[in-house]
C-alpha positions as CSV (number, residue, x, y, z in Angstrom):
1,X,44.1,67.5,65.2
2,X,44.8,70.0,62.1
3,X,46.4,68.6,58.9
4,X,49.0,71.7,59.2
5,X,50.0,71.0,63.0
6,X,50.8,67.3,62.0
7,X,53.1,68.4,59.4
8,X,54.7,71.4,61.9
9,X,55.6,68.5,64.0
10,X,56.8,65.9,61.5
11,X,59.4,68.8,60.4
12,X,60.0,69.6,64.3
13,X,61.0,65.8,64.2
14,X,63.1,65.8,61.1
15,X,65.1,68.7,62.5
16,X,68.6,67.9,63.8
17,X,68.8,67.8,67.7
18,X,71.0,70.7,69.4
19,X,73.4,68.0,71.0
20,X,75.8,69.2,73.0
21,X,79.6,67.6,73.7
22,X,81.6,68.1,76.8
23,X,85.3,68.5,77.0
24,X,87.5,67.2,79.4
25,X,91.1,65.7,80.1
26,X,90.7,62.1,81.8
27,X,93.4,60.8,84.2
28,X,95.9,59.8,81.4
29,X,96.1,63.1,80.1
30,X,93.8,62.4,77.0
31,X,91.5,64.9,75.7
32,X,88.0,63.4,75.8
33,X,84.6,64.9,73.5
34,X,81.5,62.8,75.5
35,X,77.7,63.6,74.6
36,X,77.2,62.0,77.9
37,X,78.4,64.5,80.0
38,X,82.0,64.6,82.5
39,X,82.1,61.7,84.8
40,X,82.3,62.9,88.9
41,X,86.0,62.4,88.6
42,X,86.8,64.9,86.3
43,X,84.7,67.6,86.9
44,X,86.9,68.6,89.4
45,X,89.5,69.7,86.8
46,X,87.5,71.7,85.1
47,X,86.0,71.5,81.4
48,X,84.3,72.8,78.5
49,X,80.8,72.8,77.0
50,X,80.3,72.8,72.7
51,X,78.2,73.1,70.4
52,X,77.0,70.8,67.7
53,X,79.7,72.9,65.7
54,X,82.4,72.4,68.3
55,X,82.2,76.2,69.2
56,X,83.2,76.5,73.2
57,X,80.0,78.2,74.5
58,X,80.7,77.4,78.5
59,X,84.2,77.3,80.3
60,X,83.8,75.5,83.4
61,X,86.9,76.6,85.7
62,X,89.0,74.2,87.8
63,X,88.0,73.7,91.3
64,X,90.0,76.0,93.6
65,X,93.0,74.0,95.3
66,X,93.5,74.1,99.2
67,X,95.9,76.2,98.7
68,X,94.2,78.7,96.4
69,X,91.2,78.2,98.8
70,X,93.7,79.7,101.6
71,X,94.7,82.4,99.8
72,X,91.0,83.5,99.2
73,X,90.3,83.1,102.8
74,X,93.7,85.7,103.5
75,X,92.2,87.7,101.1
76,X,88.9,87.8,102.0
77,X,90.1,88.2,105.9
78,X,92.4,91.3,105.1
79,X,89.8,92.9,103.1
80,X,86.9,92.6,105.9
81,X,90.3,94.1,108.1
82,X,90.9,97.0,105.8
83,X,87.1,97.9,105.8
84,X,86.7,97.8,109.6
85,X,90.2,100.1,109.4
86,X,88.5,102.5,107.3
87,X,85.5,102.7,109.4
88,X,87.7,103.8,112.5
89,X,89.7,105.6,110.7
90,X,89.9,108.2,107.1
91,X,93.0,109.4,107.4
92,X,96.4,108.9,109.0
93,X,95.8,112.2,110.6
94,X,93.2,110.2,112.2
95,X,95.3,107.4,113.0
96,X,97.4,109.9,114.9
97,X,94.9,111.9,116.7
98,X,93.5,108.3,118.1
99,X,96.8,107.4,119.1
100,X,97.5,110.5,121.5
101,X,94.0,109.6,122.8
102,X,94.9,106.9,123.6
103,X,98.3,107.2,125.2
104,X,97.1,109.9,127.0
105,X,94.4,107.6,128.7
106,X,97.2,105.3,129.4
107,X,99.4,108.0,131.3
108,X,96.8,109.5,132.8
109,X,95.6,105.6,134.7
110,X,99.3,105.1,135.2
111,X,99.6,108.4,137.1
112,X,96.5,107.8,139.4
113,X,97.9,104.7,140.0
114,X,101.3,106.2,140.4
115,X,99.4,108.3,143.4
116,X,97.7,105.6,145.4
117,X,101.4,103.9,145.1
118,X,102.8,107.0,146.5
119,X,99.9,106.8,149.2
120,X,100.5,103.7,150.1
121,X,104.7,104.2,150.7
122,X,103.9,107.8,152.8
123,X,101.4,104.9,155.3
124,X,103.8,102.4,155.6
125,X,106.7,104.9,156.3
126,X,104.1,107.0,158.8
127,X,103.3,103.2,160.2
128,X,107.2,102.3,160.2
129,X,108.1,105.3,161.8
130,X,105.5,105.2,164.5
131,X,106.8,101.0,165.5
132,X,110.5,102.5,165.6
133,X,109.5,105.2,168.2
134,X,108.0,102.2,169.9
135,X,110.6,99.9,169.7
136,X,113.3,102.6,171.2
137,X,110.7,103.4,173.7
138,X,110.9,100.0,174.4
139,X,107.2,99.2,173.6
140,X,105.9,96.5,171.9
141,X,105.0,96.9,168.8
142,X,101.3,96.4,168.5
143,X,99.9,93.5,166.2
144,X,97.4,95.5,163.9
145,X,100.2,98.4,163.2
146,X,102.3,95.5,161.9
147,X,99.7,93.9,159.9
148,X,98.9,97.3,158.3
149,X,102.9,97.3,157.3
150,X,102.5,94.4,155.7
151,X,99.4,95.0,154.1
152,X,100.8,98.1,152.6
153,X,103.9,96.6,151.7
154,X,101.9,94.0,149.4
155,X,99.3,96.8,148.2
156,X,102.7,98.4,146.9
157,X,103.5,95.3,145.0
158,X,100.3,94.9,143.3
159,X,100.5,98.9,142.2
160,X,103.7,98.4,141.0
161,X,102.6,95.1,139.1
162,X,99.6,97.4,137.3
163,X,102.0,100.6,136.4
164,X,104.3,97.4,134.8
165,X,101.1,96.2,133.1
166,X,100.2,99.7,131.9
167,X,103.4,100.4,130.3
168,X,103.3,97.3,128.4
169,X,99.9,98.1,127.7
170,X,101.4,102.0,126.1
171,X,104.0,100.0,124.4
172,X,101.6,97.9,122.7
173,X,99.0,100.3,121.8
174,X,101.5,101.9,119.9
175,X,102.8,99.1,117.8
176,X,99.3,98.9,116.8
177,X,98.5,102.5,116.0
178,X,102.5,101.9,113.9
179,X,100.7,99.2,111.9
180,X,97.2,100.7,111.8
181,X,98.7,104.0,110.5
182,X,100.7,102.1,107.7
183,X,97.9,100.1,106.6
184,X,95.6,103.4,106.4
185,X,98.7,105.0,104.5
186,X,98.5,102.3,101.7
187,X,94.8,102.5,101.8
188,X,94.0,106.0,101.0
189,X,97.5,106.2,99.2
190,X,99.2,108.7,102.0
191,X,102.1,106.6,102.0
């Protein structure tokens, strides 16, 4: 080896190390300097890196408490809302033009239902009058014709129970057009 390179490195040798201190607050409340590094325990809390000159040269943050960690999480969830808002939607104009869609398609399945409810009724009254003229006739009343009565009678109960359903449905769409129309206000600053 070269007379020069054996000198390089006996001056490499001779040079002060870069040590480096960590500092931390143990479980008393005491602020500890360790060469070492921060035991498991504390690292937790959060600490600071120096130099051989005691100049900070990393801040190591405090883990995130369960808390905090649920807030991110709200956060995080609202903003992923907001976005999927804004793809639907660019405007409140938009908001609104989606809602008369919408309520429109609403009314229009409760008036077809509305229709085969009104079907139904003129059937049973056509079947009902038809057993009356029977009965003053003083006919029996055949079996199938008072089947169909009550068959209608029950198919009038279930269109009934859809318009109900329907309605709610209207009422709910629009709550949520009232929210999505507020949060789209605050977004693009239409409020």
């Amino acid at each position: 080896m070269d007379k020069r390179w054996i000198g390089w490195l006996t001056v490499l040798a001779a040079l002060p190390v870069q040590a480096e201190l960590y500092r931390y607050v143990n479980d008393k409340g005491v602020t500890v300097l360790d060469s070492n590094g921060v035991p498991a325990a504390y690292i937790g809390k959060g600490y600071e890196v120096l130099n051989n000159q005691g100049m900070v040269i990393k801040v190591v943050p405090p883990a995130p408490t369960a808390e905090e960690l649920a807030q991110r999480k709200l956060q995080e969830q609202q903003a992923a809302s907001d976005a999927k808002l804004m793809t639907l939607y660019t405007s409140v104009d938009d908001v609104d033009r989606a809602e008369q869609r919408k309520l429109a398609e609403i009314d229009s399945v409760i008036g077809i239902t509305r229709g085969n409810w009104q079907r139904s009724r003129t059937q049973r009254d056509n079947l009902q009058a038809q057993a009356a003229d029977m009965e003053r006739a003083g006919r029996q009343v055949p079996e199938h014709i008072s089947q169909q009565i009550v068959d209608l009678n029950k198919e009038m109960e279930r269109l009934k129970g859809e318009i109900d359903g329907y309605r709610q449905l209207k009422e709910k769409a629009r709550a949520q057009f009232a929210t999505d129309r507020r949060h789209v206000a605050r977004l693009t600053g239409e409020e």
